[in-house]
Phi, psi and omega in degrees: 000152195256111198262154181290334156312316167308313194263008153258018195243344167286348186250101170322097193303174178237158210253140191317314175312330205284321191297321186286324166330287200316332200244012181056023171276176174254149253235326139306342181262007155242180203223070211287136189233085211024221240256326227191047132177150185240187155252157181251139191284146172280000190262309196289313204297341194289309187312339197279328185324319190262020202262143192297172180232131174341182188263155158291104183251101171257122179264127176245175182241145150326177154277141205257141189238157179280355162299334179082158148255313184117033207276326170268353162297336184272325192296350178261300193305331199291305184320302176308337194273321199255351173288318198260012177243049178034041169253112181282120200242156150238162184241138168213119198236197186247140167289155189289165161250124207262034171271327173270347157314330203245336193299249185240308183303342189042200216265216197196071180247001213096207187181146175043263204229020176224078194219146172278166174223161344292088172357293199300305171320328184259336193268340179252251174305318201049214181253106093109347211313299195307326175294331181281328178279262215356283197323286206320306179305307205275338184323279169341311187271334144307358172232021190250328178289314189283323157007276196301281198315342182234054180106350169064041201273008144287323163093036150336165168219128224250359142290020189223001191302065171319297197295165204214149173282157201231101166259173187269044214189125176295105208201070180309343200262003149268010178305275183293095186214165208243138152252170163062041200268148174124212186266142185301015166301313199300343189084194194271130184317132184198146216280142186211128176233140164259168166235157162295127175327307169323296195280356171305154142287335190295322165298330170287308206273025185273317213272320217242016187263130199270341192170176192264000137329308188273346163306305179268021165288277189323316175271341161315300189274342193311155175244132190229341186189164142255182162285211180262312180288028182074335190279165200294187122244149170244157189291357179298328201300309198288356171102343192305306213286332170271330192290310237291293121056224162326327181278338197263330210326288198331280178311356175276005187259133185287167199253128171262138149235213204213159164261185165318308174324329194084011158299091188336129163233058200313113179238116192201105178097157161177079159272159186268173178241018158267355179213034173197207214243342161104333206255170166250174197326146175279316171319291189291339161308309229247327127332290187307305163329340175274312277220311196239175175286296169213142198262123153237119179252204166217165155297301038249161187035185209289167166326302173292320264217241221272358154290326183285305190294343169305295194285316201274351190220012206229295219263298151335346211219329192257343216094320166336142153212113159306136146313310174196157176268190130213161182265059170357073164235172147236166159328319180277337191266336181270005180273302189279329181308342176255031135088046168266127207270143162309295183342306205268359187286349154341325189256145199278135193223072196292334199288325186270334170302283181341303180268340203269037193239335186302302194267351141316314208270347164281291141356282214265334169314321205302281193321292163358301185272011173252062167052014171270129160311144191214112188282164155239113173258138164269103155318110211273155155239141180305336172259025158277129179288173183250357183286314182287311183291343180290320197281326152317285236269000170273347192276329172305300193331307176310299189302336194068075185215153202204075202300161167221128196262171204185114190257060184265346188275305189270006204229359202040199207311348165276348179282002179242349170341279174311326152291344183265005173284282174310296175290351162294326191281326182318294165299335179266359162292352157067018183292351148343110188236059178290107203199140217291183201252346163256198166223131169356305204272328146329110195253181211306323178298339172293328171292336198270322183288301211274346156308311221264331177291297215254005175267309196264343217061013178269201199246338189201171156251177149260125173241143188275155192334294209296317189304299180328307211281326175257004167283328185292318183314281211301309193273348158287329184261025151101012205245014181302345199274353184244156203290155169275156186224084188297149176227101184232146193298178187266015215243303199249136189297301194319169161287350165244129201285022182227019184254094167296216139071208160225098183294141166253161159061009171286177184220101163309100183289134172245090199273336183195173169217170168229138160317100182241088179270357196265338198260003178074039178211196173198125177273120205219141200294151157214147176076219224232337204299117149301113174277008175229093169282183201231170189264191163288165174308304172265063215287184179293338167325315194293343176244033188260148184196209189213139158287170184271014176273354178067036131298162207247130187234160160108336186293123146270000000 
């Protein structure tokens, strides 16, 4: 069988300069990281400041199922598509994580003939960036512990410790954890959670930063502990913001690749958006945005997920306004979502299509309410019917969605032709009525009720004692003004992953919330979701290796 690792190892990459070409930079303003990806210089990105900015495309998703959708397989094959309708285009994504690389999802490159390159590279070390925020982050907690250890003259109180140490990596048996055990050198023992790197603040405020001034404002403002009287500490108390600093500089420079195609890609960044904010770098959007005609980036995960947050809190903090969206399914995943067994999605089933349509069509509701236009693509499967698609197109209807079905994984860029089409027409009505789904001044449960109502479909939220009580803290100490970032799974509008389709009328539990003041939000738990995941019973990890030519075989 022919693996999408196999058909990126069939195509001759092009030498990252040609590709910088291709994106009019000049061949001094990268930073070549070997033959086929670079960093873009922050001197050449400052030059960029008077240049008009492109049109926006943000691609979002279903609710994602193990049937798969394809999301980032459709935002590449559309780049490659609107690159091959002579539109100068860029793509901007997120970079993998290797906690779901080695977990169950495996990496986040694309698929068949609509994948960024060099697969492996990117999907594994890349050029280092998750390793330099990990260091910055775990830097911090090491020097906020030696604080405490060499006398304590901020007079921390160290039951009060919000920041937590970070790896890249799915490691359940680092949720819940004892530091300093032994003899007092070690200092005094005390209870530690870790988060998967991605779920940082340090990673959010990465994401989310214009440049390295505001980056380092931004670790600056981080709340990290209190005293003993209640006031914050930050890392400026510790002295932390230039080392922290120095360890991100490199990495604040967006990563240039390429698709199959030779399409320019800015790969930067990656919080997940079921438990972070979802999106990728502000730097390379805002980059790409000088450099092409059209930007197409994507969300993570569903609409409601790494989408709402894209507009209430990306697009809030930057200025942004997509021009339009589109939505991401296929035939099998709206089959389970119409309560069809994995097993069974093989057998042409329209009825289950019909229904399982139900949760596209609240997804493209998501978009809707922030004034965007909003297209829908089926990320084609060879067992996908002509029963079925007729019958999506009878559930659509009502609504005035008009699905376009797309064969790019396996036909490339011709297989988005027609969607690359639509959004072209899309951007030049220029019919964007964009507008954020709260108002600042609102407060936070409130922001919270009006997510779960006009996003999720629910009815109300509950928020438990510890919530009530750290919603009262954040808004006396001044932080009611910032948007919120639910964390939640990514499989269900509920907090529970296995109520598919689209529930009505549900009441979203709010078990707890955290402060991200450096990164400009308040995080806020719902439900069972975890910011340190666990792998699967077989992960993915088992079938990762080496041929004997010492090529890397098992990655997906």
């Amino acid at each position: 069988m022919t693996t999408d690792l196999d058909i990126a190892r069939s195509i001759a990459l092009r030498p990252i300069t040609a590709i910088a070409s291709v994106a009019d930079i000049p061949a001094d303003a990268i930073i070549p990281y070997g033959r086929h990806k670079a960093k873009i210089d922050f001197d050449y990105i400052d030059s960029l400041a008077d240049r008009p900015n492109g049109a926006l495309v943000l691609v979002a998703g279903i609710s994602p199922t193990p049937a798969g959708e394809g999301k980032t397989t459709t935002s590449i094959g559309l780049g490659d598509a609107l690159a091959a309708s002579g539109a100068k285009t860029m793509i901007a994504l997120r970079e993998p994580s290797l906690g779901p690389c080695f977990g169950q999802k495996g990496g986040a490159t694309g698929g068949g003939y609509a994948q960024i390159a060099p697969m492996e590279e990117i999907n594994l070390h890349f050029t280092g960036d998750f390793h330099a925020i990990t260091s910055a982050n775990n830097l911090l907690a090491a020097m906020l512990d030696n604080h405490i250890y060499w006398g304590n003259a901020l007079e921390i109180d160290a039951r009060r410790i919000s920041h937590r140490r970070a790896i890249d990596m799915n490691d359940r048996a680092l949720r819940e954890t004892v530091l300093s055990l032994g003899a007092g050198a070690n200092g005094a023992a005390r209870e530690q959670k870790f988060d998967i790197t991605v779920a940082s603040e340090v990673m959010a405020i990465f994401c989310l930063s214009k440049n390295l001034a505001d980056l380092q404002d931004r670790l600056a403002r981080m709340v990290i502990a209190e005293r003993r009287d209640g006031s914050p500490i930050t890392p400026a108390n510790l002295n932390a913001v230039g080392a922290m600093t120095a360890l991100l500089r490199d990495a604040l420079q967006p990563n240039l690749v390429q698709t199959l195609y030779g399409t320019p890609a800015l790969v930067h960044g990656g919080p997940f958006a079921n438990i972070a904010h979802g999106c990728n770098s502000v730097m390379a959007t805002t980059t790409a945005l000088k450099l092409a005609d059209i930007v197409v980036t994507e969300a993570g995960f569903g609409a409601d997920l790494g989408g709402e947050k894209f507009l209430d809190i990306k697009c809030r903090q930057t200025g942004l306004k997509p021009a339009c969206a589109v939505v991401v399914a296929t035939l099998r995943a709206l089959k389970m979502h119409g309560g069809i067994a994995r097993a069974d999605l093989g057998q042409e089933n329209p009825s289950a299509v019909r229904d399982g349509a139900a949760n596209l069509r609240r997804h493209v509701a998501a978009m809707r309410a922030f004034g965007l236009p909003t297209l829908v693509a089926i990320n084609g499967f060879l067992s996908d019917t002509d029963a079925e698609r007729t019958a999506l197109r009878s559930a659509l209807a009502a609504d005035g969605i008009t699905p376009i079905f797309c064969t790019h994984w396996a036909d490339g860029p011709a297989g988005a032709a027609e969607l690359a089409s639509a959004v072209r027409t899309a951007i030049a009505d220029k019919s964007t009525n964009f507008e954020f789904l709260y108002p600042d001044n609102l407060s936070l449960a409130e922001k919270l009720r009006i997510i779960v109502r006009r996003i999720y479909g629910g009815a109300d939220i509950a928020l438990s004692d510890r919530a009530e009580k750290q919603i009262a803290r954040f808004e006396r100490a001044g932080f009611g003004h910032l948007p919120v970032c639910v964390a939640k799974t990514q499989y269900s509008f509920t907090a529970d992953p296995t109520q598919r389709g689209a529930p009505s009328g549900f009441t979203l539990p709010i078990r707890e919330l955290r402060l991200s003041a450096g990164a400009g939000f308040v995080v806020a738990l719902a439900g069972e979701v975890m910011t340190m995941p666990g792998l699967p019973r077989i992960p993915a990890a088992e079938a990762v290796g080496l041929d004997a030519a010492g090529h890397i075989t098992g990655l997906f």
